[in-house]
N, C-alpha and C positions, 0 to 999 in steps of 0.2 A: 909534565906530569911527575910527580911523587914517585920515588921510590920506595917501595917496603921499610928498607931499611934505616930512611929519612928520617920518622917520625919520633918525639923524645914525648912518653907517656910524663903526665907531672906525677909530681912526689908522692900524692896520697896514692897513687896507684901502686906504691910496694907496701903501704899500710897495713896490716890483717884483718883489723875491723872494721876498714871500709867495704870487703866484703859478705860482713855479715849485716842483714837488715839490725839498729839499733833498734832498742825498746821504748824511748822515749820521743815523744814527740816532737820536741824541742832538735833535739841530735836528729833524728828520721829528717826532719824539716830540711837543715844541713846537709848531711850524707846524701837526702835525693837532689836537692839542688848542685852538691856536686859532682854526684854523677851524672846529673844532663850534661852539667859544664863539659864534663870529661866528652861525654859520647858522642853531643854535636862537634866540639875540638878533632876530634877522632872521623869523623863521618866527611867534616871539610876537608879535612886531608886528603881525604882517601876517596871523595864525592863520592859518598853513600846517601842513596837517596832514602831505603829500604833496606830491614831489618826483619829476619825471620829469628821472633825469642829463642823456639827450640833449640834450630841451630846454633845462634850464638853463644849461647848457655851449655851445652853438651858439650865434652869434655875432649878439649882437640880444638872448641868449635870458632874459639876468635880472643887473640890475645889480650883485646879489649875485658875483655870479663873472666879470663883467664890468667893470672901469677902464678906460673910455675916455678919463678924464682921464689917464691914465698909459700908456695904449695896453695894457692886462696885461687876459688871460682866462685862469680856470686849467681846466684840462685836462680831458677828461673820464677818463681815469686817473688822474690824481688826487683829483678829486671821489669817483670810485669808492673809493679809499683810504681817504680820509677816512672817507665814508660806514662804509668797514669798519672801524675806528679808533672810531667810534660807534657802532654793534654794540654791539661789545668792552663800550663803557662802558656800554650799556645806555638811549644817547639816541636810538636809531634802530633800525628792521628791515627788513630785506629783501621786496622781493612774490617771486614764486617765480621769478622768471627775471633779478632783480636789476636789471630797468632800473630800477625805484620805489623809493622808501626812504620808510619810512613816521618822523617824526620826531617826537620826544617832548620838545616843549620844556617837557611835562611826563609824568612819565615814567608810565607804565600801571596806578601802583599809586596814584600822587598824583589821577589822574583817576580811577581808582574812590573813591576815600574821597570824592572831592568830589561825584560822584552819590550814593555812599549818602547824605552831608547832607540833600542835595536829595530823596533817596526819604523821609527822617523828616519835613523840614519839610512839605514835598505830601500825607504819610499816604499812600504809596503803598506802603505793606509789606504784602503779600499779595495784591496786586492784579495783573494783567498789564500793561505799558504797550508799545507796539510801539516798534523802533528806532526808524524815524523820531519819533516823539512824545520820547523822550530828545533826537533830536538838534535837532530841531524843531519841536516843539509849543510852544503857549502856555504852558502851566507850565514849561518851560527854558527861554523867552525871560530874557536878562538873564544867565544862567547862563554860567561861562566854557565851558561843552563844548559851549554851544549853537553849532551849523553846523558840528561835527565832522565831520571824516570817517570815512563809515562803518566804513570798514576797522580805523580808529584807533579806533571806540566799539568793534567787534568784539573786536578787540584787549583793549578796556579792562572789557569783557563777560565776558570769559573769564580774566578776574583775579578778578570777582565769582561768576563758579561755582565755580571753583577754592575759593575762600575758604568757599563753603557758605552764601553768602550770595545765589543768584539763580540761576534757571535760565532756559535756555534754549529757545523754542521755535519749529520752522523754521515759516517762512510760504511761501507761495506768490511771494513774492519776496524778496531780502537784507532790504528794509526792510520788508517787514511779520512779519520775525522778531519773534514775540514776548519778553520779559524778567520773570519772576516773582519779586518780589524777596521774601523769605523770612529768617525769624529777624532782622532788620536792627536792631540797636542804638543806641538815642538817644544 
């Protein structure tokens, strides 16, 4: 695992106007594209699966969006933008009332193929395995989805029904949904 002090921010991060939303659409275009670039680079690092805006944007709240060597924090409208800007591209979702952004520095279809792997190497096709145990057990230790965020296995769960490839079933709480993985191909 990463340590804090591992990680080297690139160049535009001491920029001063890459903090401020620009006015033109052309630059905006730009400026948000690189700061997806930046925040999923940022989020692999550090396996962030989830983002509260207030938080990160409040002042103290996460060096990502904070230059104190340059005195710049961007905004939490702008972040918002952003955020929605990756949407768009398919690197990020919404929780239902938009404070959360759930972020896909690998995006929901790349993270189901990489558990189906993981279901043929374990022989776990036809078996039930409960969320937590995907996101947490000893057979995912080592695993990049392992210490996923729930929401984001949820997410990457409902790629895997979809596809005909795994059902679903509710438990007596989020994580002790169960996952029956079904027809799965070596």
């Amino acid at each position: 695992m990463s340590l804090p002090t591992d990680y080297q921010f690139p160049a535009i991060h001491d920029f001063p106007p890459f903090y401020t939303r620009q006015p033109t659409d052309t630059t905006w275009q730009n400026q948000a594209l690189q700061w997806s670039d930046v925040i999923l680079r940022y989020a692999r690092h550090y396996r962030i699966f989830t983002m509260n805006l207030s938080q990160v944007t409040a002042p103290g709240g996460s060096s990502l969006f904070e230059n104190t060597r340059i005195k710049r924090r961007l905004s939490l409208e702008t972040l918002q933008e952003v955020i929605e800007f990756m949407v768009q591209q398919g690197t990020a979702k919404w929780n239902k009332d938009k404070t959360h952004a759930f972020l896909f520095w690998r995006k929901p279809d790349d993270w189901a193929d990489l558990i189906l792997q993981w279901v043929n190497q374990c022989g776990l096709n036809n078996t039930i395995v409960t969320m937590y145990e995907i996101a947490h057990g000893e057979l995912a230790e080592g695993q990049e989805f392992y210490e996923m965020d729930h929401d984001v296995l949820l997410i990457t769960v409902q790629v895997l029904v979809k596809r005909g490839v795994a059902q679903l079933f509710k438990g007596s709480e989020d994580e002790d949904m169960g996952v029956k993985f079904t027809s799965v191909k070596a």
